[in-house]
N, C-alpha and C positions, 0 to 999 in steps of 0.2 A: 448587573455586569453584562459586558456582550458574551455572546453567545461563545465566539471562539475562545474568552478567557477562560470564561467557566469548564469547556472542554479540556485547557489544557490544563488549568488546575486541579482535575478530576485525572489525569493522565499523570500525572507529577504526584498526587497520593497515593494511588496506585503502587508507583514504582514505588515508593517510599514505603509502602507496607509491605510490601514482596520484599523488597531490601532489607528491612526490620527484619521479617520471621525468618528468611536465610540468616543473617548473621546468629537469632537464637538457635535455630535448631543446627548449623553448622559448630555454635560452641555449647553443645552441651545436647541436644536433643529435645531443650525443654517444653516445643510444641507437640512432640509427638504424643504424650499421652490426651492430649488436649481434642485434637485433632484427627485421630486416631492412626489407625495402622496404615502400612503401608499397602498400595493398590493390590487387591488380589492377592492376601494376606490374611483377611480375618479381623473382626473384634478382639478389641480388648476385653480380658476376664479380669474383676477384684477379687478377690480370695481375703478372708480376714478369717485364722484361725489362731486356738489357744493351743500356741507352741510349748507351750509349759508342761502340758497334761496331754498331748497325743500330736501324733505326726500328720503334717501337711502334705496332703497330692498335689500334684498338678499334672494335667493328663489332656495332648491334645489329640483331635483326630487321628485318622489313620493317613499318612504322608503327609504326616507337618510334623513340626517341632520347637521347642518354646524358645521365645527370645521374652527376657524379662524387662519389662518397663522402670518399676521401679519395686524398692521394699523397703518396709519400713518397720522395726518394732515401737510396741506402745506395750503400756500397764492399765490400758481400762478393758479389766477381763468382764469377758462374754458370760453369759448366765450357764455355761458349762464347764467352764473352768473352777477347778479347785482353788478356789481364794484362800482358804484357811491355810489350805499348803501352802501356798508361794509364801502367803507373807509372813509365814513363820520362818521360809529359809530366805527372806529377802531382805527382813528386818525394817529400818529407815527407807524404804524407796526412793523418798522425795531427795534424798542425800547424793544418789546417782548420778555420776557424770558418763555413762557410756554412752559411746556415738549410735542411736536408736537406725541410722542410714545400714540396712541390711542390701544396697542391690548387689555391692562387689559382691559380697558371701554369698548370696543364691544366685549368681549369675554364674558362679564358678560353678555350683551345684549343678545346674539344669540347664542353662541355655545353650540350645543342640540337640537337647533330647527330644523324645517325642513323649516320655513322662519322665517324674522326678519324685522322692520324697524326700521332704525337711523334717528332718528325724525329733523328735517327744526331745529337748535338753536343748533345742541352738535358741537359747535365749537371748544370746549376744551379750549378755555381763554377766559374769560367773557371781561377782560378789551379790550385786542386786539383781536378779534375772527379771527380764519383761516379760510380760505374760501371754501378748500377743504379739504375732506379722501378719503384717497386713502386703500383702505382695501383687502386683498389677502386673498380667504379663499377658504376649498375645502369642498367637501361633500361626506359624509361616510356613510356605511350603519348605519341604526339605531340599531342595535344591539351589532354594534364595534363602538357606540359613546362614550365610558371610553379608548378606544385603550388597547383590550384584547392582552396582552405578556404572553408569555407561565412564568406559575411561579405555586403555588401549586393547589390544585386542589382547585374547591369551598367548595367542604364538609372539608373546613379547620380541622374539628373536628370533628368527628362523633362521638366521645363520650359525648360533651358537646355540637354542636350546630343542633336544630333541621332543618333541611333545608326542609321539606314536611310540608303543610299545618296541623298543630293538629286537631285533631280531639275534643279535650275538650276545652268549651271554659267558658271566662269571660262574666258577664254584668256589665257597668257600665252606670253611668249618663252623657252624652254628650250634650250640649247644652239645659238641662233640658229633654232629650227624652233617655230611653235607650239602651244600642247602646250591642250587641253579637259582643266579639272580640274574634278570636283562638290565640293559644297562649299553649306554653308546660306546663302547669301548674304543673308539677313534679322539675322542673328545674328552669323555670323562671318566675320571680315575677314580676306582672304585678305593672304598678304605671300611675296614671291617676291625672290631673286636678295638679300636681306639689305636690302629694303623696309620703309618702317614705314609702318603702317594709321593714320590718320588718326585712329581713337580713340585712341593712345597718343600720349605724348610720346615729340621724338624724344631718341637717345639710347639709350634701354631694349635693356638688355642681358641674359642670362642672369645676370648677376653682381648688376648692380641689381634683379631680380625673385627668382631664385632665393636668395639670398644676400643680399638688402637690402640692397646694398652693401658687404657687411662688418659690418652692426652687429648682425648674432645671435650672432656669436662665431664659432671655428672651425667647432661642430659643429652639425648641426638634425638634427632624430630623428626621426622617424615612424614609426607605428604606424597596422596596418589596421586601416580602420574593419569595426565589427559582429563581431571576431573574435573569438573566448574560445579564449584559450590553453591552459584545460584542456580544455574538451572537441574544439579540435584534436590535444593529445597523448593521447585516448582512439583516435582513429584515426593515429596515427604521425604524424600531421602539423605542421605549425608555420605562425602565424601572422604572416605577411608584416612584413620590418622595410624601414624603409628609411633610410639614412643619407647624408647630405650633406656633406659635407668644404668649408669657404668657408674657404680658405688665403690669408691676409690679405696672403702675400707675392704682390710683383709680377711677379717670376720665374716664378711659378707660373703657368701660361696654362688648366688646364685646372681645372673643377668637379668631383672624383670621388663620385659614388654607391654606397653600397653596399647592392644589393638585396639579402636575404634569405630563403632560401627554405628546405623542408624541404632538410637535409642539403647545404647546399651555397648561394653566395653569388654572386651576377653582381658583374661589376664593370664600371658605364659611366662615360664620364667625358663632358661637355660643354663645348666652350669657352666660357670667361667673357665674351668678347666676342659671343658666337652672338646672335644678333636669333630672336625669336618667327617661325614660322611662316605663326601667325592669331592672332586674339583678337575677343573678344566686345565686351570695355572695357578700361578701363587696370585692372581687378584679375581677368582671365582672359586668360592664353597658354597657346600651346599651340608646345614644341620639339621639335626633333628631335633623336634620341638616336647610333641608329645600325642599319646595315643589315647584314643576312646574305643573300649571294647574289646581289646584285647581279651585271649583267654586268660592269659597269666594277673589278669588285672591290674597291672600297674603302668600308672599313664608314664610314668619318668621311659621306658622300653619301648623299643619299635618291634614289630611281630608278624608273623608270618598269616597272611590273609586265613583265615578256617575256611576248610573246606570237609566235611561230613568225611569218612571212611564208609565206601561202600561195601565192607563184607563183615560188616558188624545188624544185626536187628536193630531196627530200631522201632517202638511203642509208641513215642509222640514225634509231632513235627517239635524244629527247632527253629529259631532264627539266627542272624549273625548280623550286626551294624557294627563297623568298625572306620575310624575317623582317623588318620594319621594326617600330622602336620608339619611342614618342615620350612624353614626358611634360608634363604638364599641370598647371601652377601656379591654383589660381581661390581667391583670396582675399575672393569677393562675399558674403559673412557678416562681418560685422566681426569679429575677436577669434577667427576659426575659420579660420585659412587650410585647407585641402587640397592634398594633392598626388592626381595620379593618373599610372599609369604603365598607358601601352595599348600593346599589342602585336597586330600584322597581319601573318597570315602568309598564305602563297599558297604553292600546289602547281601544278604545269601539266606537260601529259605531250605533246608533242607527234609522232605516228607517223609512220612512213617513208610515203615517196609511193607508192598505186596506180596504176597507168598502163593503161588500155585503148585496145585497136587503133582506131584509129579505119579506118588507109588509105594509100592514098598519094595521091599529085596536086600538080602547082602550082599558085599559088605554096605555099610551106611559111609556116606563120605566123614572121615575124622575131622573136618575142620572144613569151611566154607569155599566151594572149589568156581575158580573163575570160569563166567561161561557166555561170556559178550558183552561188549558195552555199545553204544548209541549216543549220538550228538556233537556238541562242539567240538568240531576238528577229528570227531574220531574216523582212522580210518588203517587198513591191513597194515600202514606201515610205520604207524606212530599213534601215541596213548593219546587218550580223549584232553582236553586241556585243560586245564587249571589255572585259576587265578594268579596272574603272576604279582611276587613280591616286590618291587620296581619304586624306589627312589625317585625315578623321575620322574615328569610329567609325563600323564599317560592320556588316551583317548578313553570312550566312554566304551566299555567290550560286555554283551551279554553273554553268559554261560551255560548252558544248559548240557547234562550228560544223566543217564541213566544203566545202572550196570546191573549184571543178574551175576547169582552168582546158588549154586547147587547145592543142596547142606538138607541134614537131618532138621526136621520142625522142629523150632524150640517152645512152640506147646503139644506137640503131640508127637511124644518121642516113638522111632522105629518107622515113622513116615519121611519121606523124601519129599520136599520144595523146592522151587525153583523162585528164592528171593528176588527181589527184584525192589531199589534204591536209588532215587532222585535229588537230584542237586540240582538247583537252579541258584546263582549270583548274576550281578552287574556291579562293574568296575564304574564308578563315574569318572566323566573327563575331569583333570584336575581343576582344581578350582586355582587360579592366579590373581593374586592383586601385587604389583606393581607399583615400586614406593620411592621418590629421588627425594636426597637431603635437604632440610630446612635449615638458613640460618635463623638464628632467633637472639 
C-alpha cells in the first residue's frame, strides 16, 4: 500500500480505539481496573479474605483514602477459613442464588475513608453464606476523593452563589443551646429544625422539588456540566453521572441517588418528606444529604464541626475528619433546571496538654482559670476563631489557636500548672460538581 494510506489507516485505528475505551470506561469504568488508577493516585491492592471467620481491613496511606474498584464474594475458602463451620450453617451451597457482586455494599462501607473494616458475618446470603471477598480497591489522595474532571469552574455563579465564608450571620436554637451560623443573608434564607423560609410555599418537600412530585417519571438523569467524555477517558477518567430514583410508591420513604464516579458509584439517599435547608426563591434549595464523622454518629444529621475544649486535660492527641454533603436543586433558567452536589470536608488534629510549673500556694484555683489565648484571628477585642458551621460553599480556611489556662495539676495534686491546649483544623474549599438534565 502507499505510504500515505497506510498512515492514514493507522490514524483512523487509533481514533477508533480511543473511541472504543471512552465509550467502556464512560459506561461503566470497566477499563479501570485493567489499566490501572488514576494519574497520581496509586496502585491497585487485591485483598482476598475469609469473611466468614474474621474481619477485613483495608488501610491506605497517610493523606489518601479508598475508592473501591470492585468486590466480589466466592465459596472457595482459603486454608484458614473454617470449612466445617460454614458448611454446616450453609447446608446445599451449590443451591445459592445470591448476587455474589459486593462493590455497592463495601463501596458504601469505605469509599472516602482512609481505612475501613468488613466486619467477621457480611457474607452477602444469610441463608447460604460465602466464605470469601475478594475486594480490589485503590487509594487516592484525599483531596481527588469525588475524582475532580475538568468541567466548570466552582464559583458555578458568582452572581447568585456566595462561595467565601459571610460575614453576617444567624442565631438559632440547636439542641436547646444557641448555635451562630454564617450564611449570606441578602440572598439566602436560612431554615432550621424543618422550617420554611418565607419565600417558598409551605409544604415543599424534597419529593415536590426534587421529584416534581412524581410527574418526571421514575427516573431523572443528569449529566456534568462542561465535561467531554472523551477527553476525560484520555486521562482514565469519567465524567460525573448522577441518577435520581422518584419511586412513585408510597411505601417508599426515601429519594436514592446515584452519583457516578471514575471506577466506582456513591449511593445517597434523602427522605421525600425532608424540607430544604435554605433557599434564595421558590426555584433554588439547598438539602442536606448526609454526614461522615460526625460525633453523634449518625450520617442521616448534619452537625456542628468538633473543635477540642480547651480547659479540659487532655492525655492523648485526637483527630476529627468530618465529610458533610449537601445538594442543591436551582431551576432559575427556565427549561434548564441544574442540579449541584457540594461536598465539605474538615480535618482537625487536636494535641495532648502541656503543663508548666507554675508553684504552690493557696488557695489552689477551684476549676481551670482562663489565662490567654494565641492564633487565628485572636486578638484584645474578639475570641480566637473557630470553625464555622456554614451550609454554603465555603473557601479553604486554616485554624490554628492555642489557650492556657491555670488550674491545680491533675497528677500532682496541691501543685499549680499553667496548661496549655492546641487546636489545629482546615476547612476545605467546597468541593462542586455541577449537573444539567438529561432527556433519555
Amino acid at each position: 500500500l502507499p505510504p500515505y494510506i497506510s498512515e492514514a489507516a493507522a490514524m483512523w485505528c487509533s481514533m477508533l480505539g480511543l473511541l472504543t475505551y471512552a465509550t467502556l470506561l464512560d459506561f461503566g469504568g470497566a477499563l479501570r481496573g485493567q489499566f490501572g488508577s488514576a494519574p497520581d493516585n496509586g496502585g491497585l491492592t487485591d485483598v482476598d479474605g475469609c469473611i466468614s471467620s474474621r474481619d477485613l481491613k483495608l488501610v491506605c496511606p497517610e493523606t489518601k483514602i479508598l475508592q473501591i474498584a470492585s468486590a466480589h464474594w466466592h465459596r472457595r475458602a482459603g486454608k484458614n477459613c473454617n470449612r466445617k463451620e460454614l458448611t454446616k450453617k450453609a447446608g446445599n451451597v451449590a443451591r445459592a442464588a445470591c448476587d455474589p457482586d459486593a462493590s455497592v455494599a463495601v463501596g458504601e462501607i469505605c469509599s472516602g475513608k482512609k481505612s475501613c473494616t468488613i466486619p467477621v458475618g457480611f457474607t452477602g446470603c444469610p441463608e447460604h453464606p460465602y466464605r470469601q471477598l475478594r475486594i480490589v480497591y485503590d487509594c487516592w489522595d484525599a483531596s481527588d476523593d469525588e475524582d475532580r474532571v475538568r468541567g466548570p469552574s466552582k464559583d458555578v455563579d458568582s452572581n447568585f452563589d456566595q462561595l467565601a465564608i459571610p460575614v453576617m450571620q444567624a442565631t438559632t436554637m440547636l439542641d436547646g443551646k444557641p448555635k451562630t451560623t454564617p450564611f449570606d443573608a441578602e440572598t439566602e434564607t436560612k431554615m432550621f429544625d424543618g422550617g420554611t423560609p418565607t419565600t417558598t410555599a409551605d409544604g415543599e418537600t424534597a419529593w415536590d422539588i426534587l421529584c416534581l412530585s412524581g410527574k418526571v417519571g421514575e427516573f431523572r438523569h443528569w449529566g456534568q456540566v462542561g465535561c467531554n467524555s472523551f477527553s476525560a477517558a484520555l486521562r482514565l477518567k469519567q465524567c460525573h453521572r448522577l441518577d435520581v430514583k422518584c419511586d412513585i410508591d408510597k411505601r417508599v420513604q426515601d429519594i436514592t441517588l446515584w452519583w457516578k464516579v471514575t471506577g466506582a458509584k456513591k449511593v445517597l439517599r434523602i427522605p421525600k418528606t425532608a424540607k430544604p435547608i435554605s433557599a434564595k426563591d421558590q426555584y433554588y434549595y439547598r438539602f442536606f444529604l448526609t454526614s461522615e464523622g460526625c460525633p453523634h454518629g449518625n450520617n442521616a444529621e448534619d452537625c456542628d464541626l468538633p473543635w477540642a475544649a480547651f480547659n479540659e486535660p487532655r492525655k492523648v492527641s485526637s483527630v476529627a475528619d468530618v465529610t458533610r454533603r449537601f445538594i442543591v436543586y436551582d431551576s432559575r433558567i427556565p427549561g434548564n433546571p441544574l442540579m449541584r452536589m457540594e461536598t465539605n470536608k474538615y480535618h482537625a488534629e487536636f494535641l495532648p496538654s502541656e503543663f508548666a510549673f507554675l508553684g504552690t500556694g493557696l488557695p489552689l484555683p477551684e476549676a481551670p482559670t482562663f489565662a490567654g489565648s494565641h492564633g487565628t484571628n485572636c486578638s484584645v477585642s474578639q475570641e480566637c476563631a473557630e470553625p464555622p458551621r456554614s451550609e454554603a460553599p465555603v473557601p479553604s480556611t486554616d485554624f490554628k489557636v492555642t489557650s492556657n489556662y491555670i488550674m491545680e495539676s491533675p497528677s500532682d495534686p496541691g501543685h499549680i500548672v499553667l496548661m496549655s491546649n492546641h487546636n489545629e483544623a482546615r476547612v476545605t474549599e467546597t468541593y462542586v460538581v455541577e449537573f444539567s438534565a438529561e432527556s433519555r
